[in-house]
N, CA, C and O atoms as CSV, one atom per row, in Angstrom:
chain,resi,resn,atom,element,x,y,z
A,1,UNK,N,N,19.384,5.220,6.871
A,1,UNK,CA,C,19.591,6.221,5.852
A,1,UNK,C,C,19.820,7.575,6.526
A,1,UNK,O,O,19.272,7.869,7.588
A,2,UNK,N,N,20.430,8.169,6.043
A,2,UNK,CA,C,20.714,9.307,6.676
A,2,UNK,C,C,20.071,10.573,5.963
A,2,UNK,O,O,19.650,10.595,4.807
A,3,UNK,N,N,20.073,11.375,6.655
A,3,UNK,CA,C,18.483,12.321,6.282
A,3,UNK,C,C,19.455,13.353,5.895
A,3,UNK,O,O,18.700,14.168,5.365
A,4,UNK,N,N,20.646,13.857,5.812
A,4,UNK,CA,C,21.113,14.303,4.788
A,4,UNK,C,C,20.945,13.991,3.265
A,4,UNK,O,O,20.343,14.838,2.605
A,5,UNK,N,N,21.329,13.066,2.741
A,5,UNK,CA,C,21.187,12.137,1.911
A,5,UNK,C,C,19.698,12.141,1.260
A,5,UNK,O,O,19.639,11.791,0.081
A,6,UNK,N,N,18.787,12.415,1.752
A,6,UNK,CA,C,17.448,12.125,1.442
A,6,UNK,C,C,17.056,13.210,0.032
A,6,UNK,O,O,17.210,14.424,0.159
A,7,UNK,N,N,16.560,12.627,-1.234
A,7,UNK,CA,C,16.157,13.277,-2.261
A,7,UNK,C,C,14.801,14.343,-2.132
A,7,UNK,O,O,14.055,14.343,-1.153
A,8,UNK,N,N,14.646,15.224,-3.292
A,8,UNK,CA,C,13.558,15.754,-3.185
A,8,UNK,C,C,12.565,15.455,-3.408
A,8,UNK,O,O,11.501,16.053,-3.249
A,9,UNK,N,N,12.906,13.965,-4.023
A,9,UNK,CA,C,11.550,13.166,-5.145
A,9,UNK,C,C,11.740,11.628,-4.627
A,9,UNK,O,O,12.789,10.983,-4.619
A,10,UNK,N,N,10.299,11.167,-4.150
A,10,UNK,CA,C,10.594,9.320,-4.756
A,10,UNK,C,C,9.464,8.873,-4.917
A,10,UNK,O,O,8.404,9.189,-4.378
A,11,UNK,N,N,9.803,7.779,-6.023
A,11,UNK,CA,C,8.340,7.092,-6.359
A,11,UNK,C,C,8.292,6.099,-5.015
A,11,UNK,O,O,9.175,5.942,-4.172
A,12,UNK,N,N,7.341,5.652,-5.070
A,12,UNK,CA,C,7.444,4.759,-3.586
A,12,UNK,C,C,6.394,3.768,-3.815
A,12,UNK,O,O,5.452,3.748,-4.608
A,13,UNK,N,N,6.856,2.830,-2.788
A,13,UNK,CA,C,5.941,1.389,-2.782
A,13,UNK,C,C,5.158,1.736,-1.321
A,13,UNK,O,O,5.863,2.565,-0.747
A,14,UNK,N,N,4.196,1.477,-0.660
A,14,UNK,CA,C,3.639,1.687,0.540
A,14,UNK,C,C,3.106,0.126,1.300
A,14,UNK,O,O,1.921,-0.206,1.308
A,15,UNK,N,N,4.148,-0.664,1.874
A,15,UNK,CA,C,3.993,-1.403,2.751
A,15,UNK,C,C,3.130,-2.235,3.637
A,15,UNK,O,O,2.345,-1.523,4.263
A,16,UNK,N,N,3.067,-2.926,3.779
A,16,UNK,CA,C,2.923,-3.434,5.174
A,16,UNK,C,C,3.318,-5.270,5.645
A,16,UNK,O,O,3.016,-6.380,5.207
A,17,UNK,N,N,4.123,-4.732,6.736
A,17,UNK,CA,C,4.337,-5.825,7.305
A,17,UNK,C,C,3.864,-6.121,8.768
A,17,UNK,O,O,4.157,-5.145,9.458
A,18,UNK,N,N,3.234,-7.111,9.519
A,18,UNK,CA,C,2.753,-7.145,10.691
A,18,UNK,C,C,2.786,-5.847,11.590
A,18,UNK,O,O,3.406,-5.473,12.586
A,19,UNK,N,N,1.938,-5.410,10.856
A,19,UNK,CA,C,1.099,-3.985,11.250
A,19,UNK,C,C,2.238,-3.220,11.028
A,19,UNK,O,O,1.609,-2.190,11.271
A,20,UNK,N,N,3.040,-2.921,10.852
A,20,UNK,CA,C,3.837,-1.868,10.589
A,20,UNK,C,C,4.014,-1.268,9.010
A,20,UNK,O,O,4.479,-1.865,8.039
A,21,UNK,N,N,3.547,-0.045,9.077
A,21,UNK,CA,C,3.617,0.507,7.493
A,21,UNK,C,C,4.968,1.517,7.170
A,21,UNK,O,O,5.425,2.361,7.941
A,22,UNK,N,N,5.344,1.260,6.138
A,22,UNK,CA,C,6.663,1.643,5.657
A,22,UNK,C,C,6.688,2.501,3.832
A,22,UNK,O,O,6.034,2.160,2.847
A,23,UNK,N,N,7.432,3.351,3.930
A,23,UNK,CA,C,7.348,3.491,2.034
A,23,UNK,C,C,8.565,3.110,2.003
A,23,UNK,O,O,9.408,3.219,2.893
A,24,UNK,N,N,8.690,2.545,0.713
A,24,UNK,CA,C,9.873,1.759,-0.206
A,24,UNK,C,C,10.046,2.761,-1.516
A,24,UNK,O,O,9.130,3.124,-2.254
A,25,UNK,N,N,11.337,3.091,-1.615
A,25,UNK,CA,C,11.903,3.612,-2.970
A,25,UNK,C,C,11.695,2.323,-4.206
A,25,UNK,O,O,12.244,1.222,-4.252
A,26,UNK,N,N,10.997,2.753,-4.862
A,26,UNK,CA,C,11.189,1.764,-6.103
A,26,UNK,C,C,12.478,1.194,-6.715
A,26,UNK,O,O,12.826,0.061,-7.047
A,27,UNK,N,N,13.186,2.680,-6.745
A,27,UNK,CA,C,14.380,2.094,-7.315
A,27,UNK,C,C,15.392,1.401,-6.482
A,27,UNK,O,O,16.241,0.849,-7.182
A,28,UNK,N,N,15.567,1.257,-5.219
A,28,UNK,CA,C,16.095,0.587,-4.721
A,28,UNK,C,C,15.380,-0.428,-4.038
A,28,UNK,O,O,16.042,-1.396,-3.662
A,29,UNK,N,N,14.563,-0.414,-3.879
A,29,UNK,CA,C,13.660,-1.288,-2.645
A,29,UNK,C,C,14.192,-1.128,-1.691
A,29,UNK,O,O,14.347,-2.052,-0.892
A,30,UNK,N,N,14.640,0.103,-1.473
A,30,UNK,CA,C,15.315,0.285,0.114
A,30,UNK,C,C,13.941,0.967,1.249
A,30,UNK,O,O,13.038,1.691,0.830
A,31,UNK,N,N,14.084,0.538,2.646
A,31,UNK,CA,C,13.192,0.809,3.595
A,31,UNK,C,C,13.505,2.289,3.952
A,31,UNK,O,O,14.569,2.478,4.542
A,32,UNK,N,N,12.481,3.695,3.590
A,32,UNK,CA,C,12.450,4.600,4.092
A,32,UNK,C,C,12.241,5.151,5.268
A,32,UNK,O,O,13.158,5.858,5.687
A,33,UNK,N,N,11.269,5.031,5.947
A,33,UNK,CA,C,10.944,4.960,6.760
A,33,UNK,C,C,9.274,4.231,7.340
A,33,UNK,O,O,8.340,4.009,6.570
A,34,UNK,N,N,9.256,4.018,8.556
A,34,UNK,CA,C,7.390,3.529,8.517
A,34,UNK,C,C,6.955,4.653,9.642
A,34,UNK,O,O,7.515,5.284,10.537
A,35,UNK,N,N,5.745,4.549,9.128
A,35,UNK,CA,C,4.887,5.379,10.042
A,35,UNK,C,C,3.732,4.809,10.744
A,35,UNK,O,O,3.743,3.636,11.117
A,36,UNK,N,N,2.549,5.739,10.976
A,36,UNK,CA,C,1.321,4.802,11.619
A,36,UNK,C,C,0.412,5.447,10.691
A,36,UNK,O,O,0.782,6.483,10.138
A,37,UNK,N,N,-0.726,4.961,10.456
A,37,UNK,CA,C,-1.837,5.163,9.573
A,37,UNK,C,C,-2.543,5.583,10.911
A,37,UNK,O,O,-2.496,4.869,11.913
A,38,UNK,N,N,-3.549,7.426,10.838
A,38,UNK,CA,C,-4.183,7.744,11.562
A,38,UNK,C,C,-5.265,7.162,12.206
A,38,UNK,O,O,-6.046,7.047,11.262
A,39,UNK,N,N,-5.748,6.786,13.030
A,39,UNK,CA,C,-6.899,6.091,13.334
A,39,UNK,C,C,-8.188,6.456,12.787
A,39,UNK,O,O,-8.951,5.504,12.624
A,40,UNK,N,N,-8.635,7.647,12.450
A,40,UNK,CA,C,-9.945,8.364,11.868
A,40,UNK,C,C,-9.442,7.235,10.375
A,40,UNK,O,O,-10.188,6.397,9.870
A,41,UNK,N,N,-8.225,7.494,10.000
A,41,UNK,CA,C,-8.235,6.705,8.376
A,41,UNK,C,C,-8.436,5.549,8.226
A,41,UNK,O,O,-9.143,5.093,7.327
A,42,UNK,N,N,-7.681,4.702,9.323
A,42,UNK,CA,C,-8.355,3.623,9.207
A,42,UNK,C,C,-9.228,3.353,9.202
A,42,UNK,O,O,-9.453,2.404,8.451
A,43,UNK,N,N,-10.388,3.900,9.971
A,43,UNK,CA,C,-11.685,3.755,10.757
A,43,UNK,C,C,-12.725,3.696,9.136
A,43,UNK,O,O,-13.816,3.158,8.945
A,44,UNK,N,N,-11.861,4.463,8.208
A,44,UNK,CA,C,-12.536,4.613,6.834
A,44,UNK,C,C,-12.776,3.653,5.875
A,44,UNK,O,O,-13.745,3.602,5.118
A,45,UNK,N,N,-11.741,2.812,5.954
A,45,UNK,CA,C,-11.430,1.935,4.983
A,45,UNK,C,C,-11.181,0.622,6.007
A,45,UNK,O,O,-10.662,-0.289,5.363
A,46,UNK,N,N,-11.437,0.208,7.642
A,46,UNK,CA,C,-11.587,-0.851,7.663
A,46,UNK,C,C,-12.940,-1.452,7.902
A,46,UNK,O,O,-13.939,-0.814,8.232
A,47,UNK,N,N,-12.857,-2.986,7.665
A,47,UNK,CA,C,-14.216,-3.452,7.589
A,47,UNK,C,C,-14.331,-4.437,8.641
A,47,UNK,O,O,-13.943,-5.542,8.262
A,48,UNK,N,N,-14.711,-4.404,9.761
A,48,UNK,CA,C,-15.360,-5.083,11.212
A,48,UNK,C,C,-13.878,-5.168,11.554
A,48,UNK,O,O,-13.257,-6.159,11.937
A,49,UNK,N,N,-13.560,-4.281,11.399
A,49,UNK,CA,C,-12.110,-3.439,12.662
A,49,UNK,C,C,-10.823,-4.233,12.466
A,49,UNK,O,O,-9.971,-4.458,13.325
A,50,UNK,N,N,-10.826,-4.752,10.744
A,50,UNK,CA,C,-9.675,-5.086,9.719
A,50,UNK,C,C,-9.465,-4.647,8.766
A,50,UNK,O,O,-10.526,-4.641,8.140
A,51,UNK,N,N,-8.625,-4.193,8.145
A,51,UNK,CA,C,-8.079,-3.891,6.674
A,51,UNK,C,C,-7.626,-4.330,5.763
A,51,UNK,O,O,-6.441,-4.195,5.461
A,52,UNK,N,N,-8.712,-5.141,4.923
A,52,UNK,CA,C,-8.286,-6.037,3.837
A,52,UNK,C,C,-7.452,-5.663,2.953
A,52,UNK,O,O,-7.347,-4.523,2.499
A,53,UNK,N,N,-6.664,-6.840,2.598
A,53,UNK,CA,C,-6.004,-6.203,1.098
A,53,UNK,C,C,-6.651,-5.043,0.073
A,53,UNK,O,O,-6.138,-4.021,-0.384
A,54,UNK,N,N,-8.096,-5.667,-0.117
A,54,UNK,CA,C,-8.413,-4.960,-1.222
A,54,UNK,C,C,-8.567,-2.931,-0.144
A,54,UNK,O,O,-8.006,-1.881,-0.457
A,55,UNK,N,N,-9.157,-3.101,0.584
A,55,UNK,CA,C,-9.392,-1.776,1.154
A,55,UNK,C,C,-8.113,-1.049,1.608
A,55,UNK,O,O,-8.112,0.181,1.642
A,56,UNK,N,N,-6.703,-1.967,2.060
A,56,UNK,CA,C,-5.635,-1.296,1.707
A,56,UNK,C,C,-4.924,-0.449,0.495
A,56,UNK,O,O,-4.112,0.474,0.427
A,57,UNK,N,N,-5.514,-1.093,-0.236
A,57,UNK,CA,C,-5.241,-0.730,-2.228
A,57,UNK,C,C,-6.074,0.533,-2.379
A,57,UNK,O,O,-5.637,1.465,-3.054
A,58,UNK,N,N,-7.364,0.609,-1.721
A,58,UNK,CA,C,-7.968,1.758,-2.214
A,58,UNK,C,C,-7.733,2.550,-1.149
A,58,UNK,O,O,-8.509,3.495,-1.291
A,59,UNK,N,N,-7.222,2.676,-0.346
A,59,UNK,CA,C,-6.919,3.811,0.954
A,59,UNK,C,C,-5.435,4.550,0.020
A,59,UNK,O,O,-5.127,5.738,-0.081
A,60,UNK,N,N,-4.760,3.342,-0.543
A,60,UNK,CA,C,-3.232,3.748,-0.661
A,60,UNK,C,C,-3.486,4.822,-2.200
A,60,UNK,O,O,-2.787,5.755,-2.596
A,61,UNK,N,N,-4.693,4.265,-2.771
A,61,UNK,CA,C,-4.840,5.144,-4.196
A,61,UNK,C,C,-5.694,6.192,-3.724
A,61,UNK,O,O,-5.756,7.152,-4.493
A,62,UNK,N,N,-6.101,6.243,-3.092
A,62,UNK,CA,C,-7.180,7.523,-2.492
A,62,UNK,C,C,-6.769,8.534,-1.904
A,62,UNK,O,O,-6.750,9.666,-2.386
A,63,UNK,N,N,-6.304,8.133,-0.518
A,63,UNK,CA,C,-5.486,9.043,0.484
A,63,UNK,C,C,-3.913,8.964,0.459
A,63,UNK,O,O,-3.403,9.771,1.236
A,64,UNK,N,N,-3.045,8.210,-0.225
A,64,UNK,CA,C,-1.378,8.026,0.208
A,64,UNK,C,C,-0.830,7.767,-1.133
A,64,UNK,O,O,-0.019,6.866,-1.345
A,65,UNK,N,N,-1.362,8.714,-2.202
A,65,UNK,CA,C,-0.973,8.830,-3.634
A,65,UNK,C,C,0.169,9.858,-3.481
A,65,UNK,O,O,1.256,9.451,-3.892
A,66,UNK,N,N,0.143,11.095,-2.977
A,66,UNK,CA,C,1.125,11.740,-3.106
A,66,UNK,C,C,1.372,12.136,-1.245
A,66,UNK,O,O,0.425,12.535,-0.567
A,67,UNK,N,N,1.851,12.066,-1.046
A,67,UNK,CA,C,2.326,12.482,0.540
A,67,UNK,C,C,3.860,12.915,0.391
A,67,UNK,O,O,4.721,12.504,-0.387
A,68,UNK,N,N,3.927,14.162,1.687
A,68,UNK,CA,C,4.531,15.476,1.636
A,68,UNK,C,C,5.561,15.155,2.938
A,68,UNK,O,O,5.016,14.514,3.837
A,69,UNK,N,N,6.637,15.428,3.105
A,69,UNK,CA,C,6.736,15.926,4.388
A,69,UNK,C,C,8.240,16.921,4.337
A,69,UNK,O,O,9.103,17.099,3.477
A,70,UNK,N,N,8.042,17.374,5.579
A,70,UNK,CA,C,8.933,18.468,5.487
A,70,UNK,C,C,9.954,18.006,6.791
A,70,UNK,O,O,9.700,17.647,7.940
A,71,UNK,N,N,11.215,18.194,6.044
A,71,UNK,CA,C,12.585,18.123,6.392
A,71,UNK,C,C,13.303,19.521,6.887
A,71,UNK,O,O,13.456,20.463,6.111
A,72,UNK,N,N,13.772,19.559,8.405
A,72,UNK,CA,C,13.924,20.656,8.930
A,72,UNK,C,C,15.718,20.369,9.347
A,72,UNK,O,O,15.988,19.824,10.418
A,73,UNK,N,N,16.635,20.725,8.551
A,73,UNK,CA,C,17.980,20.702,8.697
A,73,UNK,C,C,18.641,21.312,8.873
A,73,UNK,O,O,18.963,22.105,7.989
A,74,UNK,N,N,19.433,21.339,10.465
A,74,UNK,CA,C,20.548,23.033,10.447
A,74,UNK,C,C,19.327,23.982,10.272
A,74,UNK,O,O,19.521,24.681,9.278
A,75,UNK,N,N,18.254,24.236,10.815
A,75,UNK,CA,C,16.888,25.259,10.570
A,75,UNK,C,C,16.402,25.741,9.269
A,75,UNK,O,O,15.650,26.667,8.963
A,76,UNK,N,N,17.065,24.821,8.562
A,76,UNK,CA,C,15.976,25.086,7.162
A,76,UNK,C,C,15.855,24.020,6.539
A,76,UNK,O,O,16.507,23.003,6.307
A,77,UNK,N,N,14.247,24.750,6.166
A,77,UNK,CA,C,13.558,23.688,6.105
A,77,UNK,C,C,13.210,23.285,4.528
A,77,UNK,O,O,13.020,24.269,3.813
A,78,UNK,N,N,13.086,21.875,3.817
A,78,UNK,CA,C,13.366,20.968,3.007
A,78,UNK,C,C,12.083,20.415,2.605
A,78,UNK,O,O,11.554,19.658,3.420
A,79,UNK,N,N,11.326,20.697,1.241
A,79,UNK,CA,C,10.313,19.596,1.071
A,79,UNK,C,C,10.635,18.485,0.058
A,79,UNK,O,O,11.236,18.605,-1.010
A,80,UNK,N,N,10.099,17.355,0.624
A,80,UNK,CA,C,10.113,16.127,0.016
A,80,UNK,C,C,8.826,15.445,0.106
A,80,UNK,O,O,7.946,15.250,0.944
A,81,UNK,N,N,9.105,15.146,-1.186
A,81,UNK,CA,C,7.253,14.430,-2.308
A,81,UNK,C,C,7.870,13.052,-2.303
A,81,UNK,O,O,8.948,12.747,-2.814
A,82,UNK,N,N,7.121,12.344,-1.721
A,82,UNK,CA,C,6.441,11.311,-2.694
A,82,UNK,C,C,5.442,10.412,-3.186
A,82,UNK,O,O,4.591,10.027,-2.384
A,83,UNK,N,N,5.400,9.979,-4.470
A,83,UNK,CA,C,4.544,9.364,-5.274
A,83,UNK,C,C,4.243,8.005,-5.049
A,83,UNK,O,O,4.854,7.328,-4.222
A,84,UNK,N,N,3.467,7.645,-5.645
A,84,UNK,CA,C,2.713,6.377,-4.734
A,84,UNK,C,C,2.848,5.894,-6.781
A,84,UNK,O,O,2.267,6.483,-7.693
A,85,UNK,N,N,3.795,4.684,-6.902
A,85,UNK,CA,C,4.400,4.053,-7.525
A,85,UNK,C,C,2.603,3.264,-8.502
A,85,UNK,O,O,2.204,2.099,-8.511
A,86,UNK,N,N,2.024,4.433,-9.115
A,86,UNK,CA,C,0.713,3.778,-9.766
A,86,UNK,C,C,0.619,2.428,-10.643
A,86,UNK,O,O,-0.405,1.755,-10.757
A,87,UNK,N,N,1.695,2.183,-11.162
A,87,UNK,CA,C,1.673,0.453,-11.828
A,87,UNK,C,C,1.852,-0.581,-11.043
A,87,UNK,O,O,1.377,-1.677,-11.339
A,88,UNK,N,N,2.541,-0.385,-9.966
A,88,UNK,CA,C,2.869,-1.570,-8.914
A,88,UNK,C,C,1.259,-1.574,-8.064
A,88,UNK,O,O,0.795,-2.686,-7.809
A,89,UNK,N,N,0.711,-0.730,-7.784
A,89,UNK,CA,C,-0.762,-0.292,-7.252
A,89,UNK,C,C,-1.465,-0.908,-8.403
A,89,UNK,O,O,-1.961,-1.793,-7.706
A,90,UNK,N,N,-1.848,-1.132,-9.399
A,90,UNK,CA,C,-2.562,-1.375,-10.591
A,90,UNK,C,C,-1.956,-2.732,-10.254
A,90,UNK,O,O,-2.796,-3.390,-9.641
A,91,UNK,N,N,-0.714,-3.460,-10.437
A,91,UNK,CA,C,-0.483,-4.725,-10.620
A,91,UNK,C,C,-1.142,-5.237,-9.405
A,91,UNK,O,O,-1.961,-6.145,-9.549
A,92,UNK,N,N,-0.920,-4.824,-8.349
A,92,UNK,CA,C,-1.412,-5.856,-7.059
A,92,UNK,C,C,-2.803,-5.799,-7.265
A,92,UNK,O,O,-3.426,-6.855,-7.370
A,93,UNK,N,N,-3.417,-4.634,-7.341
A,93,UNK,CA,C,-5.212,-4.827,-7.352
A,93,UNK,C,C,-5.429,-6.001,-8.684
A,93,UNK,O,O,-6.101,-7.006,-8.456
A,94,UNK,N,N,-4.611,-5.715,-10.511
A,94,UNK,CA,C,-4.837,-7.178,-10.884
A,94,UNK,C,C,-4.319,-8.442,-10.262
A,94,UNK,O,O,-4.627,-9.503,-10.804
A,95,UNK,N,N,-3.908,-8.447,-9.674
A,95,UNK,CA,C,-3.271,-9.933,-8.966
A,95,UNK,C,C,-4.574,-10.518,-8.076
A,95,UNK,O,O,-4.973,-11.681,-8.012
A,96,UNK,N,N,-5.098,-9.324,-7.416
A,96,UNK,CA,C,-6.154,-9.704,-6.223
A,96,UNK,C,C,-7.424,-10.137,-7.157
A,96,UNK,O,O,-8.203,-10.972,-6.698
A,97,UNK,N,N,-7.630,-9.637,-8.344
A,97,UNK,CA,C,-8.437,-9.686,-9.108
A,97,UNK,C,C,-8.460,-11.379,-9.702
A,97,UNK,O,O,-9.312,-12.154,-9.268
A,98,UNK,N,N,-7.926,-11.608,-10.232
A,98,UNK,CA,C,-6.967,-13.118,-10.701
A,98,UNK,C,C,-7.097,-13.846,-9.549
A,98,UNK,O,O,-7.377,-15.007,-9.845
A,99,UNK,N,N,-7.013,-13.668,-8.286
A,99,UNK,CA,C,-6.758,-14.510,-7.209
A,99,UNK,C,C,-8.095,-14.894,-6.751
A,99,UNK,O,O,-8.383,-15.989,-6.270
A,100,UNK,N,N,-9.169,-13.555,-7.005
A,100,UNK,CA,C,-10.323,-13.966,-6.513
A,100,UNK,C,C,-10.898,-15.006,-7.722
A,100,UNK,O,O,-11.457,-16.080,-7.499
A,101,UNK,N,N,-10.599,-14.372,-9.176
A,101,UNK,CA,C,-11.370,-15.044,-9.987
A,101,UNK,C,C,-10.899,-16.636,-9.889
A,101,UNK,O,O,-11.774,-17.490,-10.033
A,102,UNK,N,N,-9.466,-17.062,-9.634
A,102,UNK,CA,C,-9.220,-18.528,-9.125
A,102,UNK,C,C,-9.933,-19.045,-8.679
A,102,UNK,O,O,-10.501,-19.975,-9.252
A,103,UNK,N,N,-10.269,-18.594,-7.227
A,103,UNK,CA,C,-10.852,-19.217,-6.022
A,103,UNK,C,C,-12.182,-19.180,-6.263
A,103,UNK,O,O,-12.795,-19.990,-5.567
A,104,UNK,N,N,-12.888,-18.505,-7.030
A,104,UNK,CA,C,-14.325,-18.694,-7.412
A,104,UNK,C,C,-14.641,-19.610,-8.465
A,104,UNK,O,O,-15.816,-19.938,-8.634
A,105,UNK,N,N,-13.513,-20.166,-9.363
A,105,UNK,CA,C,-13.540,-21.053,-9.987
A,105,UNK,C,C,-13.570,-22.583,-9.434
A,105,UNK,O,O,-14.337,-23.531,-9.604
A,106,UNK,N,N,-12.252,-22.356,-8.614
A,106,UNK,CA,C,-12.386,-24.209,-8.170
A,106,UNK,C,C,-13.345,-23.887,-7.244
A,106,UNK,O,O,-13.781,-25.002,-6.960
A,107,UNK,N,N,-14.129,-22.878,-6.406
A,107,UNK,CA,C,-15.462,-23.088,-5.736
A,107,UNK,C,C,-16.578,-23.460,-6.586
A,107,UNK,O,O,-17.506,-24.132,-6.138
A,108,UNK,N,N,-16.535,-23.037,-7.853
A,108,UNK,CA,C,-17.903,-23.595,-8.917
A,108,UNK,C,C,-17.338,-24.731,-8.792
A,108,UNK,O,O,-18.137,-25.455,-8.198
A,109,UNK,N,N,-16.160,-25.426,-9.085
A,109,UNK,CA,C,-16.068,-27.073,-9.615
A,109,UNK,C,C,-15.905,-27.971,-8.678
A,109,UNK,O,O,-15.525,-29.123,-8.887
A,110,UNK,N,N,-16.310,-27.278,-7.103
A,110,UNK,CA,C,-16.223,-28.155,-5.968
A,110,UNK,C,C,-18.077,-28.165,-6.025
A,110,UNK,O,O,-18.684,-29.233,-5.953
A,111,UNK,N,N,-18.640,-27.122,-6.132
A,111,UNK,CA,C,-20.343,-27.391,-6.185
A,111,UNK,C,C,-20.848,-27.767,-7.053
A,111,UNK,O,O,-22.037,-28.029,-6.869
A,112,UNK,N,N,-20.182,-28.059,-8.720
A,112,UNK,CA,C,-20.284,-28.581,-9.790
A,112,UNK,C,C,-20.383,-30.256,-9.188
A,112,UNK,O,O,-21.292,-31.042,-9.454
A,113,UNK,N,N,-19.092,-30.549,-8.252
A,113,UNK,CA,C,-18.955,-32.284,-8.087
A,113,UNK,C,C,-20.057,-32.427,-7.039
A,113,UNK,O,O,-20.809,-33.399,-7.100
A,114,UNK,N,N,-20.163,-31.693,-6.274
A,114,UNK,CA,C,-21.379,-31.717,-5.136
A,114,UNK,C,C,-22.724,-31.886,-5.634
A,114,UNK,O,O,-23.554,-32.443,-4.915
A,115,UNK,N,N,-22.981,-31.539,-6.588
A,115,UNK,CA,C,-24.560,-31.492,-7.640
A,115,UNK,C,C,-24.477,-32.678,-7.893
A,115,UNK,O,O,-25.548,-33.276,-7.789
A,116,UNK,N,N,-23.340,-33.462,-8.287
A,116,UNK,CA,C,-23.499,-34.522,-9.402
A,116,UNK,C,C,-24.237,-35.528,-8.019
A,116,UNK,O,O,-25.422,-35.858,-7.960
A,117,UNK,N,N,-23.274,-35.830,-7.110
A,117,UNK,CA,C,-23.809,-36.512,-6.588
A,117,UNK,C,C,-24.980,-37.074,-6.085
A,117,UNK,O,O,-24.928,-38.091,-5.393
């Protein structure tokens, strides 16, 4: 993408693929750019020196809701926002929600058949 080109506004999706974090334009699902998550931040939200799904979800609604950066072109300089896409954030935390309540289900009906015996 070319950083001419770049808007003043985007809602955004916030990533990750084998360790590499990226924001995504909603409306295109196009790859913006990735960055690195600071180490002090991680250090916040991981748990025995991993970052679960769920503690990714609340880092991304906590700290990487709105993020700023400034665009310096031909010496002047450009701000660009963006928003951290709150329904797609809401859908994945219900999904994780649903996923756990699954797996705690067929775990009752695997110790349900285990009792009988």
């Amino acid at each position: 993408m070319s950083l001419e080109k770049l808007e003043d506004h985007y809602e955004i999706r916030i990533r990750r693929l084998n360790n590499e974090w990226f924001l995504e334009d909603t409306r295109t699902n196009q790859r913006l750019f990735s960055f690195d998550i600071p180490q002090r931040l991680f250090e916040l939200y991981a748990e025995d020196g991993s970052l679960s799904k769920e503690r990714a979800i609340d880092m991304k609604a906590d700290m990487l809701s709105d993020l700023q950066a400034i665009l310096t072109l031909q010496g002047y300089p450009r701000l660009i926002t963006f928003y951290l896409d709150r329904n797609w954030l809401d859908s994945i935390r219900d999904q994780l929600r649903s996923d756990v309540m699954q797996v705690t289900r067929a775990g009752n009906r695997v110790n349900q058949r285990m009792n009988r015996k």
